[in-house]
C-alpha positions as CSV (number, residue, x, y, z in Angstrom):
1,X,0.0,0.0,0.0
2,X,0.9,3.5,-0.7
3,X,1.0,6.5,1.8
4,X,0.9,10.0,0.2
5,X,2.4,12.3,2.4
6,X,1.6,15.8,2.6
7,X,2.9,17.6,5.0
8,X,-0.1,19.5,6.9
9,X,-2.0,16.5,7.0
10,X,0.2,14.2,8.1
11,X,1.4,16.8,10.9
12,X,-1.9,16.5,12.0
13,X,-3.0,13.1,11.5
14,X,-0.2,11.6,13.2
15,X,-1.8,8.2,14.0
16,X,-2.0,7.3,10.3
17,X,1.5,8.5,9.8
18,X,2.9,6.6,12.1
19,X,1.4,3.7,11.5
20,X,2.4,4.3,7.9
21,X,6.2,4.6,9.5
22,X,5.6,2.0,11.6
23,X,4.6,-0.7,8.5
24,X,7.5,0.7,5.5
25,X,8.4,-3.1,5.9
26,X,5.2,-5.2,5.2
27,X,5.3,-3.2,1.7
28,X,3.9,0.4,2.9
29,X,5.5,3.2,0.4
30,X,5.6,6.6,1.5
31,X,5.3,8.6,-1.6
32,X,5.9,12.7,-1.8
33,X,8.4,12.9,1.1
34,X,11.6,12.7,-0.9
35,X,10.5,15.5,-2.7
36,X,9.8,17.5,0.8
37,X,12.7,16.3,2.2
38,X,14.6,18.6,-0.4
39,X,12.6,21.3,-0.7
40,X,12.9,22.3,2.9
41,X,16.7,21.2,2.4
42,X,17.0,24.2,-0.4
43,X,14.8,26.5,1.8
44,X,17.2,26.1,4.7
45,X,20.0,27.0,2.4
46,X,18.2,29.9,0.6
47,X,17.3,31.2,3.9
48,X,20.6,31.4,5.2
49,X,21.7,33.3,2.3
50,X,19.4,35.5,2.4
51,X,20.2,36.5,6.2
52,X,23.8,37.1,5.1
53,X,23.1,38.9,2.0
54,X,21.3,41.4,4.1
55,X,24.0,41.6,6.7
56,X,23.0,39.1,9.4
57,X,26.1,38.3,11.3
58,X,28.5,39.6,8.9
59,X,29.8,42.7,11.1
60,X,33.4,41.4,10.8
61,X,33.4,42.6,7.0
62,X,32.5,46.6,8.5
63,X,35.9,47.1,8.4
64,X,36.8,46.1,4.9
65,X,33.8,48.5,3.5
66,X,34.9,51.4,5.8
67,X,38.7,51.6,4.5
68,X,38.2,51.1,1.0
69,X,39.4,47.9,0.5
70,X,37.3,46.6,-2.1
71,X,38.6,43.5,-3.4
72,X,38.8,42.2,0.2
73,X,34.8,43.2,0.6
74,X,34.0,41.5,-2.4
75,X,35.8,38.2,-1.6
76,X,35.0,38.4,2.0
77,X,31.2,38.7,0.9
78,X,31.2,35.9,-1.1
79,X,33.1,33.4,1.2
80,X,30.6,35.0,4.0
81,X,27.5,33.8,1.7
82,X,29.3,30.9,0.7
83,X,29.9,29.9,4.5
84,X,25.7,30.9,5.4
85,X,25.0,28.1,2.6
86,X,26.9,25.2,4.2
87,X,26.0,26.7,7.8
88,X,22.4,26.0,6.6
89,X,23.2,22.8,5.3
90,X,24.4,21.5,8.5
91,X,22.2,23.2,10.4
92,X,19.6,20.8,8.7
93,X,21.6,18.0,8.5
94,X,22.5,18.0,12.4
95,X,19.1,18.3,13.1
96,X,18.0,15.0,11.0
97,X,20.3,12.9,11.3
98,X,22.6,14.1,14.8
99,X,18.9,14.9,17.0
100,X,17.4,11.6,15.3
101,X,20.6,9.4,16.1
102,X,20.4,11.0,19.7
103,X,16.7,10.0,19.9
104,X,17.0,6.6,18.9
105,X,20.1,5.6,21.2
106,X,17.8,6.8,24.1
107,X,14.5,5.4,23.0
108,X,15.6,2.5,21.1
109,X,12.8,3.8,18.7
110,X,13.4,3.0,14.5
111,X,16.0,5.6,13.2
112,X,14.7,6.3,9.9
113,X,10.9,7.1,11.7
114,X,12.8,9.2,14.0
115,X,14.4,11.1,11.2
116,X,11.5,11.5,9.6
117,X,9.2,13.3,12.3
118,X,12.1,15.5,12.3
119,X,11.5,17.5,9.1
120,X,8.1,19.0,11.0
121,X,10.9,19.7,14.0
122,X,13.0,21.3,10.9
123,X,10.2,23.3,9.7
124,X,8.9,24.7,13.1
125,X,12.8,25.9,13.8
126,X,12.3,27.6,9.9
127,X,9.6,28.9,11.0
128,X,10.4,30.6,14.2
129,X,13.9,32.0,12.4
130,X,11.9,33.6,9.4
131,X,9.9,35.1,12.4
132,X,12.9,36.5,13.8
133,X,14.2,37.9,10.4
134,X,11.4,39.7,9.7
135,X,11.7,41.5,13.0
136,X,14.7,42.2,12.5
137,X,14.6,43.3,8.8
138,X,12.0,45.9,10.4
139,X,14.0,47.3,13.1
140,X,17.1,47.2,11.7
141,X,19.0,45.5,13.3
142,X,19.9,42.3,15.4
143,X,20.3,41.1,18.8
144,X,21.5,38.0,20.5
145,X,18.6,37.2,22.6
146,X,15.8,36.0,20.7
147,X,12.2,37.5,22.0
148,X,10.4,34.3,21.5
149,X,12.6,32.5,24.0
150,X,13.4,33.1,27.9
151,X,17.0,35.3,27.1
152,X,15.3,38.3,27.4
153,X,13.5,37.8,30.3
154,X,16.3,36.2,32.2
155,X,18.7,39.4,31.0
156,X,16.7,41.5,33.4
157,X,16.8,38.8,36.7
158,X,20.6,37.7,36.5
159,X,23.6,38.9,35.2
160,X,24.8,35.0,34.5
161,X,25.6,35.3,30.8
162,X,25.5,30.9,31.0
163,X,22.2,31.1,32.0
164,X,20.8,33.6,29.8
165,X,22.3,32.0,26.6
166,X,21.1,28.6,28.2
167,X,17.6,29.9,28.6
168,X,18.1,32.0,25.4
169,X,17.9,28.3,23.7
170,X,14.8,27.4,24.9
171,X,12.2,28.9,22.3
172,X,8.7,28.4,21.7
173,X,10.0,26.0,18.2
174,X,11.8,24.4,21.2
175,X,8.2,23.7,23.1
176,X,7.0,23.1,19.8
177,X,9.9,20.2,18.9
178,X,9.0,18.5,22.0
179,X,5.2,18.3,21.6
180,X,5.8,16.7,17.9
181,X,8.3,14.3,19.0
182,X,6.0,13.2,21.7
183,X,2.9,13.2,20.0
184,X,4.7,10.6,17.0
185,X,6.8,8.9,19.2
186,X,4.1,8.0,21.6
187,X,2.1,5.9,19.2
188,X,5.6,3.7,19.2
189,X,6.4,3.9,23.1
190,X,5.0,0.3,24.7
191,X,6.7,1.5,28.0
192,X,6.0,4.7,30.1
193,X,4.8,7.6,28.4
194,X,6.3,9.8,31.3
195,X,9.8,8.3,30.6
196,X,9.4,9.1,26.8
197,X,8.9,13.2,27.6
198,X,11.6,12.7,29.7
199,X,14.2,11.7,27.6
200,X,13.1,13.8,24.9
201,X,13.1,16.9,27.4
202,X,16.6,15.6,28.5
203,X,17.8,15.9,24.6
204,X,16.2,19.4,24.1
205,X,18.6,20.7,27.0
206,X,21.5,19.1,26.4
207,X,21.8,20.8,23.2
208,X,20.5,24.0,25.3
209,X,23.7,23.6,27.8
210,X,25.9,22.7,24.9
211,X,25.0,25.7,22.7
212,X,25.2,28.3,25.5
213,X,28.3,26.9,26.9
214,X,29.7,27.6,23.2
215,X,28.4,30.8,23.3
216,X,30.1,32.0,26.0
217,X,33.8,30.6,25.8
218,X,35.8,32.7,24.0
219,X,36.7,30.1,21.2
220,X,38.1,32.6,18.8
221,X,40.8,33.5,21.5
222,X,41.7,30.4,22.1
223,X,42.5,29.8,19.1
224,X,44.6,32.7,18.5
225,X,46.6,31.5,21.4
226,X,47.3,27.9,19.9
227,X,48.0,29.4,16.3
228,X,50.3,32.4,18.2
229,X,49.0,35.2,17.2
């Protein structure tokens, strides 16, 4: 049998997705998802392009523009745009297959359903980013917290920049990711729901710690000392 997947329907009808996932061996075919697969692929790389065309993260090239170096800009720009290409590429790739490998060590759940819940994970994170953009487009300008996560709030209670970035991570695509992985993964899980959330929660903030503990070690300095300069 064939299952024709389209992408706000099977988001939410995820019983007969599953079971669709859950059955690709006795002969079940899921048709159309390939062809999602790499749209949202492109998108992710589009997107990221985009951001850097307009000057997202690119204030290390300031000083090029500002003493006439041109040659330098140009290059610069187009290694800068080349590098927000395959920064989107493994942005999506880490989250597919890295998050999905994660999942299924801990839950012993099929890796290849795993990996494919994630593309709704992939598209709320899209989602939530294009949101930010936008914002930003309109104001001007960027900042490091985002206002759909708990950085902002937690600037104004501590002065921990750990905690902030840490809670900076934990967005509403963040709230979102869990309740899809849950949802899906719950129509697999024979044991305890509870210890399901769990380990999904335990995931979510382990990439949290991990990305804010990046954040605030000065790696560009250390690496400076090790090269001697």
């Amino acid at each position: 049998m064939d299952y024709q997947f389209r992408f706000w329907h099977s988001l939410f009808n995820p019983s007969k997705f599953a079971f669709a996932l859950d059955n690709q061996d006795q002969g079940y075919q899921i048709k159309g998802y390939r062809m999602k697969f790499f749209v949202l692929f492109f998108v992710y790389i589009g997107f990221y392009i985009i951001r850097d065309f307009w000057g997202m993260g690119t204030d290390g090239l300031t000083y090029f523009s500002t003493s006439n170096l041109h040659e330098e800009y140009v290059v610069s720009r187009y290694l800068s745009i080349l590098g927000a290409a395959i920064e989107g590429m493994l942005f999506f790739l880490f989250h597919y297959y890295i998050i999905s490998f994660c999942l299924y060590v801990l839950t012993d759940l099929p890796f290849r359903s795993i990996s494919k819940i994630q593309l709704f994970v992939i598209t709320s994170i899209l989602i939530e980013k294009v949101i930010l953009f936008f914002v930003f487009l309109m104001v001007g300008y960027t900042t490091p917290l985002s206002f759909l996560s708990f950085g902002p709030l937690t600037s104004y209670l501590v002065d921990d920049s750990f905690v902030i970035y840490f809670l900076n991570q934990i967005t509403v695509a963040t709230i979102v990711t869990i309740v899809i992985q849950y949802v899906f993964f719950s129509k697999w899980e024979e044991e305890s729901k509870g210890i399901l959330l769990t380990k999904i929660i335990i995931v979510q903030l382990f990439f949290a710690l991990l990305t804010a503990a990046i954040s605030v070690i000065p790696l560009k300095d250390y690496l400076l000392k090790v090269v001697g300069l």
